[in-house]
N, C-alpha and C positions, 0 to 999 in steps of 0.2 A: 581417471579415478575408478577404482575397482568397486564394486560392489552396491554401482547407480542403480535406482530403481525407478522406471517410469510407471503410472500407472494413468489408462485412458480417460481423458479429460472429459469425457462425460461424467465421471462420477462424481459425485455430491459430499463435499466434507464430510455433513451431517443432515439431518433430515432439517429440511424448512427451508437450508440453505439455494441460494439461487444457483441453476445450473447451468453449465457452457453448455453452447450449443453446437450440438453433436454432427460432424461431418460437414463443418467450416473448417477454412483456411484460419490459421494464428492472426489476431488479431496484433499480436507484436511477437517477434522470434528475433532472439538472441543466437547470433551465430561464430563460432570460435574466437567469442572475444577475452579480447587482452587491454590489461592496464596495469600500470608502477607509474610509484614516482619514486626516482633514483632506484635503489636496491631493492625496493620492498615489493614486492609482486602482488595484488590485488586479485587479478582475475588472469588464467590463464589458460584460453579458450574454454571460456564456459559458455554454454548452451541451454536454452531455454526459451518455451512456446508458451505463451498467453493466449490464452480462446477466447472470446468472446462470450460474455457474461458471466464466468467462471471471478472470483477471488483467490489469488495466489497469495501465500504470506510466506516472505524471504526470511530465513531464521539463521542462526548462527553466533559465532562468539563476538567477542568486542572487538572492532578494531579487522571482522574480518573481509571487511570490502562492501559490507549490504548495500549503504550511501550510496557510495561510489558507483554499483552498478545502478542503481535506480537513476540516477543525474543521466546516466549512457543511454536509457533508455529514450530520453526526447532529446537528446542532443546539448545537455550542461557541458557535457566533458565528451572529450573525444577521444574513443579506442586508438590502443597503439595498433592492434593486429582485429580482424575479426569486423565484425557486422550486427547493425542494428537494422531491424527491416520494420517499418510500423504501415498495418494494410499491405506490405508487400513490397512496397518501396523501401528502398534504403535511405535511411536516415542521412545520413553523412552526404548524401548526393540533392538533397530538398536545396531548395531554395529559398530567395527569403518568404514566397508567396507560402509556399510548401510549408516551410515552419510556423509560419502565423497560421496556416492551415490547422497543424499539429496541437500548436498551442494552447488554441479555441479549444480542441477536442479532448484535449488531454489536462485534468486539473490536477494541481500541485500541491500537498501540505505539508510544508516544511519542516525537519527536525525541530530547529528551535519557534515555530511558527511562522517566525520571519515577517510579522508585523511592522506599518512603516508607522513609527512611534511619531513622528510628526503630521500623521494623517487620522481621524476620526474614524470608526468602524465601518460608517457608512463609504467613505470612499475608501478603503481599505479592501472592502468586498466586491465593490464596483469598480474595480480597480483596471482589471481585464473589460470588464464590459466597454469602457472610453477606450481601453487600445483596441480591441477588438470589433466592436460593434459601433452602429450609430444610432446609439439609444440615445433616448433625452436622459437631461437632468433627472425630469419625474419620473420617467421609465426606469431607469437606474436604482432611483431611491427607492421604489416598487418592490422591485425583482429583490434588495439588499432584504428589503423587510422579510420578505416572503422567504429569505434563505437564513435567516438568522434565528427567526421563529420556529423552521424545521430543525435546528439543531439546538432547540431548547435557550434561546435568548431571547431578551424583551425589546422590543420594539424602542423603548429609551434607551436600550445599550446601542442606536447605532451614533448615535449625538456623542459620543463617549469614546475618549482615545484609549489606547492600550493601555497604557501603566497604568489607568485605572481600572483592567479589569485583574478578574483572580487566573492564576495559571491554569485552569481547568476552562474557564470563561474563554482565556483568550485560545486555545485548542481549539473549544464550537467554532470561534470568529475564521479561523483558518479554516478550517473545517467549511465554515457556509461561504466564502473568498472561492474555493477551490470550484463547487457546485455551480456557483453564479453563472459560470458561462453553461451551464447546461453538458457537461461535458459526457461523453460516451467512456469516458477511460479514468479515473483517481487514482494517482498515485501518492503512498502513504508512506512518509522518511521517522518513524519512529511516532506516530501520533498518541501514542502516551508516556511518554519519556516524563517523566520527572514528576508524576501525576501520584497523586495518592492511591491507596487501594478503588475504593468508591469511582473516581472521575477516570480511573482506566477501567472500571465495570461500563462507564455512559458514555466512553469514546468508543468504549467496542459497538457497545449497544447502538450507537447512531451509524455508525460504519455499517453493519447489517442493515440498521433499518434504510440507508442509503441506498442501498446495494439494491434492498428490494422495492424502493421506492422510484427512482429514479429511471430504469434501470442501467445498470453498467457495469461496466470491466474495474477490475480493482486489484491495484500490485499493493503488498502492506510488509513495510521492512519492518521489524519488529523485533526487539530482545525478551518482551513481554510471552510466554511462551502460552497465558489463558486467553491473548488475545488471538495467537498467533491460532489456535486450536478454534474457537471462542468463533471466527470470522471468516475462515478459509475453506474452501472447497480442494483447498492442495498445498502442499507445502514445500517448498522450495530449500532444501539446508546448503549453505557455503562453507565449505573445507576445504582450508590447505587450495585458494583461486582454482576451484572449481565447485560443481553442485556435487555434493556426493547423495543427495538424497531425492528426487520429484516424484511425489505421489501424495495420496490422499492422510488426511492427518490420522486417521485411526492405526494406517496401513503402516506409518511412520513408527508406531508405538511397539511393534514385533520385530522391526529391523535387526539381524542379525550383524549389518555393517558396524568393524568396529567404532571407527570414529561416532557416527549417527549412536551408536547405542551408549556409548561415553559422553556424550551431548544428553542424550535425551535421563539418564542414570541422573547427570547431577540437575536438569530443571525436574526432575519424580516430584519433587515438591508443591510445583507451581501445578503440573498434571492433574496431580490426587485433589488439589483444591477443586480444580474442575469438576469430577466425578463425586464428589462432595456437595458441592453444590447442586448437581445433575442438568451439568451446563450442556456435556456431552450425550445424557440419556444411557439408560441404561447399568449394567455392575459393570467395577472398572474391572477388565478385561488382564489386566497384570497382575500378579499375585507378586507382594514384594516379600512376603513372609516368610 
C-alpha cells in the first residue's frame, strides 16, 4: 500500500498521554499476515509493531477487518499466511502452557461485552482469576470489588447479573473482567459501540485512566474516531487489508494519503467536536473554510 506512514513509537499521541518505551523490542509485531473467509479478503499481509506501554487505536471503515485482526493477535483465529509474534515468540507455535501464559497477561473486552448472563458480576470478573490463578473464594471476591470500584461501579453491582445492569454499566463490568488478572496488555474490540454520547466520553476516560493507572499496553479497535484521537498515542488505519496509515494521531490529520484523507474528510465531524471541546489542546490545526 502506497503512501504508509510510520512514525517513531516513542512519540506521545498528546500531552499527559502515557508513553512506549523507547528502544525495546515490540511487545506484539504483526508480521505479513493474511485472512478471508471464502472471497472476502480481510487482511493481506499487514504489518504491525506494538511497544510496550504505548496505546495503539485500530481505525477504519465497517466491516474492514479491525475484529478480526485483533482475535489474531492472542490466537482466537488463526492467520492463513503471515505471523503473530507476542514478546517475540510466535503465537501460532505456544503451547497450551504458553497460551494460558498469554491469556493471564493479555485482557480482553469484547465487542458486544460478552457477559455470561447466567453468571452474577462477581464471578463474571473473576472469571479468569479461577481458570487462571489459585485465588480463594474471598481473594477473588476482593480483587472483583477492588476492580469494579476502579471503573466507577458499586460494590452491590457485583451480587447483580447482567440484564440487570445499563449498557454503559455493563462495558465498566467488562471493562473491570479484563483488569482482574492484572494484565500487562488490554485489548479493546469496539468498547463503545452502542453507547450514548456521555458513556463513550467515560469509556474513553477510564480507558486512559487505566492506561495510567495500571500501567499497560493497550490495542483499541474503534469506529468511534473521539475515542480513537481521545486515548491513543498512535493510530493504526486499515484499507483495502492492509494499514495504509501508523503514526501519531495529530500526524494523521495532515495526511496527504488519498484513502487516509477521504477517511479522515468524512469523520471532520466527530474531529472538530474534539478541538471543541479541547480534548486535544490547543487551535484545531485544519482550516476547513
Amino acid at each position: 500500500m502506497s503512501g504508509t506512514v510510520i512514525a517513531n513509537h516513542g512519540e506521545s499521541g498528546r500531552s499527559g498521554h502515557h508513553r512506549a518505551v523507547i528502544g525495546t523490542e515490540p511487545v506484539i509485531e504483526v508480521r505479513g499476515l493474511c485472512k478471508a473467509f471464502g472471497n472476502r479478503v480481510l487482511l493481506d499481509h499487514a504489518q504491525l509493531q506494538v511497544f510496550p506501554g504505548e496505546t495503539v487505536a485500530i481505525i477504519g471503515a465497517s466491516g474492514s477487518g479491525k475484529s478480526v485482526f485483533l482475535k489474531l493477535l492472542v490466537g482466537l483465529l488463526e492467520p492463513d499466511e503471515g505471523e503473530v509474534l507476542y514478546k517475540g515468540k510466535r503465537v501460532a507455535d505456544l503451547d497450551r502452557a504458553g497460551l494460558d501464559k498469554l491469556h493471564r497477561e493479555v485482557g480482553y473486552v469484547f465487542q458486544a461485552d460478552a457477559m455470561f448472563d447466567s453468571m452474577t458480576v462477581l464471578d463474571n470478573v473473576g472469571y479468569a482469576l479461577r481458570e487462571h490463578t489459585k485465588m480463594s473464594d474471598e481473594e477473588i471476591r476482593e480483587r472483583a470489588a477492588e476492580c469494579i470500584v476502579r471503573v466507577g461501579l458499586k460494590l452491590e453491582d457485583l451480587d447483580k447479573f447482567p440484564a440487570s445492569l445499563s449498557g454503559g454499566m455493563r462495558k465498566r463490568a467488562a471493562l473491570a473482567r479484563a483488569i482482574a488478572i492484572k494484565p500487562e496488555i488490554i485489548l479493546y474490540d469496539e468498547p463503545t459501540q452502542g453507547l450514548d454520547p456521555q458513556n463513550i466520553t467515560r469509556i474513553a476516560e477510564m480507558i486512559e485512566e487505566l492506561q495510567t493507572e495500571l500501567p499497560c499496553t493497550s490495542v483499541v479497535v474503534t469506529h468511534d474516531m473521539r475515542t480513537a484521537f481521545g486515548v491513543s498515542n498512535r493510530i493504526a488505519m486499515l484499507h483495502e487489508a492492509r494499514f495504509a496509515y501508523i503514526g501519531t494521531p495529530e500526524a494523521l490529520m495532515f495526511s496527504e494519503d488519498r484513502p487516509v484523507r477521504e477517511f479522515i474528510d468524512e469523520a471532520m465531524e466527530e474531529i472538530r467536536e474534539l478541538f471543541d471541546a479541547g480534548t486535544l489542546g490547543g487551535a484545531n490545526p485544519i482550516d476547513t473554510t
